[in-house]
C-alpha positions, 0 to 999 in steps of 0.5 A: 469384547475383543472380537469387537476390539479387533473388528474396529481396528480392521475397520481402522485399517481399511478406513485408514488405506481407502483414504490413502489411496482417494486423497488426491496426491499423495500417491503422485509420480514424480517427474510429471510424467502424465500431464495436460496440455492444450495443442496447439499452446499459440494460435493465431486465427483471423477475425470471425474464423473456426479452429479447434483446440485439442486437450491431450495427456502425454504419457511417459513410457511405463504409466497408465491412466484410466480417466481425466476431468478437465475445467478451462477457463477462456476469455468469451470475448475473444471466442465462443466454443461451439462444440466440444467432441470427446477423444479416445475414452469411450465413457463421457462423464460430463461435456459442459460448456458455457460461453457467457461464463467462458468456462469448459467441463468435461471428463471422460474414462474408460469401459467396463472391460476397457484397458488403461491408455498407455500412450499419448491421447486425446481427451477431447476436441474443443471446436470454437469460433473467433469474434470480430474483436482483436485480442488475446486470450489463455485457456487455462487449466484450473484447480477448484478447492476443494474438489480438483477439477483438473485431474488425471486417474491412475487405474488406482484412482491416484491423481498423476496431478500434484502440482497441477501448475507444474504439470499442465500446458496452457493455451493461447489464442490471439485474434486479429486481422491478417498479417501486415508486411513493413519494410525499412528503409523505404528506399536504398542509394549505393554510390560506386566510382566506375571501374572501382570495388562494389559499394558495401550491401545494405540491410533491408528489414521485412517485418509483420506488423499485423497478427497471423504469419506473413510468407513473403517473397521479394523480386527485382528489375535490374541485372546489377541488383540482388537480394537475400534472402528472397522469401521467408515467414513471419509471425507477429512482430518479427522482422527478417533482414535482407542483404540487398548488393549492387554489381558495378562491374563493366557499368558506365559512368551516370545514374541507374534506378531500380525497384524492389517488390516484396509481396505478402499480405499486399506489395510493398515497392522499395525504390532503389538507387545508384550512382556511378562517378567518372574516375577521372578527376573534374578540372576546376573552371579555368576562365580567360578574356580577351583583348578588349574591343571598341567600336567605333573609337571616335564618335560625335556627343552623345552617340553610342559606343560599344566596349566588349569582351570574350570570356572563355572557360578551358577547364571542367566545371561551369565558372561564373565571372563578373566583368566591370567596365570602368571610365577614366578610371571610375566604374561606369557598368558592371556584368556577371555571366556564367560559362560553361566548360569549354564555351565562350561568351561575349560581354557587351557594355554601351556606353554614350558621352556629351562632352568632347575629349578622349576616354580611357576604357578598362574592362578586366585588366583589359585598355583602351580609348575612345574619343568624342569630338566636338561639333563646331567650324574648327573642331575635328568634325565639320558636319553639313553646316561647316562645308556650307560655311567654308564655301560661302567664305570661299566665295566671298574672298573670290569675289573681293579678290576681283574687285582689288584686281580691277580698281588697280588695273584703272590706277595704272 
């Protein structure tokens, strides 16, 4: 009875230890020294291109790991894995992969014989090819109770594995199209005053707008133009500034343009202008008239007079001047006319009156008159019936003058 006795608690004991050493977890190591990772953790691929994904366990100094078994989960629609190649361990124990499900089963260990793995190493390559479809998806490490399907072995058959979701590093991969360069703004203007200081720079902002990494470079046409930086790399959604400057030194007065092209997934052209002012200040207009000018002053009803005026302009910008011609004090035309700096222009009016008599003329603070004569025997202005009339009576007081002569010469 006691030699049974003490052959059951042996038994105990044995049990008791085995179990210890084959329940996940309870003989882990602190400090997550042994974990999953899936390499690279981000990819960015094209629509429809290869990659590859490797699972590898890093190690930290003084730890040793005999197997591992890993189950990932992925989105199918993103990507379908083609093959799945085992790493370093020379005993694959199960390589199963399925597309419909988006799931991936594999463990490997060591050799009879075999050493343990010591340093980082690569459990096995996932090989996978991208769909048509933009999109993103995590591979992920995942436990399955009750059974832990994620796993990392010590020689001892412990799982290094504890807190698996402190202890594994997941993946991402992202799908799309390729890269997109933006810029903002679309175009630049810097205004400098000659002989002055540098405008101040602007910021030119270079984005990806698309998915993938965008390398982009940027050149100019102009001398007085400069950038920085010239070239740089994006990832998705990041944008980069650029200082853009102007150098005005020894540039003349005017207008100057010039373009900027930045090359990436396609050129992008960023139009650029700059404007250059006289430092001598402008001279406002400076309008004058002159004397005002009739011609002719003395004329018949109805026949045309013509008034008019020079307006000159000495100062330094176009001046605009409305002259008004006035009648015996009422307005009878009115003219605007713009003058350019340092010209000169002449204002007419025409102007025609029926009725006999002097008319005051006033244009612009400017006098003067002209007179309409009247048209009958005694008036200012004979005309060809008048001499004919003076010379019939002529005649006529010549011959009665005759007469009276001859009848007193018969009286005597």
């Amino acid at each position: 009875m006691i030699k049974v006795w003490k052959l059951l608690s042996v038994s105990i004991v044995l049990a008791v230890c085995l179990g210890l050493l084959l329940v996940p977890g309870l003989f882990s190591h602190s400090g997550n020294t042994v974990y999953l990772k899936i390499e690279p953790e981000t990819i960015e691929v094209a629509k429809g291109e290869k990659f590859t994904l490797n699972v590898t366990v890093p190690i930290t100094a003084g730890e040793e790991v005999a197997a591992a078994e890993v189950h990932i989960n992925f989105d199918s629609a993103c990507f379908n894995v083609t093959n799945v190649t085992p790493g370093i361990f020379s005993i694959t124990l199960k390589n199963v992969w399925n597309n419909s499900t988006g799931t991936v089963d594999f463990a490997a260990g060591r050799g009879l014989g075999e050493p343990a793995q010591t340093s980082n190493f690569t459990l096995c390559t996932i090989e996978c090819q991208a769909h048509q479809l933009e999109g993103i998806t995590s591979l992920n490490f995942v436990y399955v109770a009750p059974q832990r399907k994620t796993q990392v072995l010590s020689p001892a058959a412990v799982d290094y594995l504890t807190d698996w979701s402190t202890q594994v590093v997941n993946g991402t991969v992202k799908v799309g199209g390729p890269p997109t360069i933006s810029v903002s703004p679309d175009n630049l203007t810097f205004n400098a005053i000659e002989g002055g200081e540098n405008p101040p720079a602007r910021t030119l902002e270079v984005c990806n707008s698309g998915t993938g990494t965008l390398d982009w470079s940027l050149t100019d046409n102009a001398g007085w133009l400069s950038e920085s930086p010239t070239s740089g790399s994006l990832d998705e959604d990041q944008c980069e500034g650029v200082t853009v400057s102007v150098e005005v030194t020894g540039m003349e007065v005017g207008d100057y343009s010039a373009t900027i092209t930045i090359t990436g997934s396609a050129e992008v052209e960023v139009a650029v202008n700059l404007h250059i002012e006289s430092t001598a200040p402008v001279e406002p207009a400076n309008l004058s008239v002159s004397s005002v000018s009739i011609s002719p002053q003395r004329v018949n009803p109805g026949e045309e007079v013509t008034i008019s005026i020079n307006v000159a302009n000495t100062g330094g910008e176009t001046g605009s001047y409305n002259a008004v011609l006035y009648i015996n004090g009422a307005v009878e035309d009115s003219q605007s006319v713009s003058v350019a700096p340092g010209m000169t222009k002449n204002v007419i009016f025409t102007v025609s009156k029926s009725q006999a008599g002097v008319y005051d003329v006033s244009v612009a603070e400017q006098s003067g008159q002209f007179e309409v004569v009247s048209t009958g025997w005694f008036g200012g202005g004979l005309g060809t019936g008048g001499i004919v009339a003076i010379v019939v009576i002529v005649i006529v007081l010549i011959v009665a003058l005759v007469f009276v002569l001859k009848r007193t010469r018969r009286a005597v």
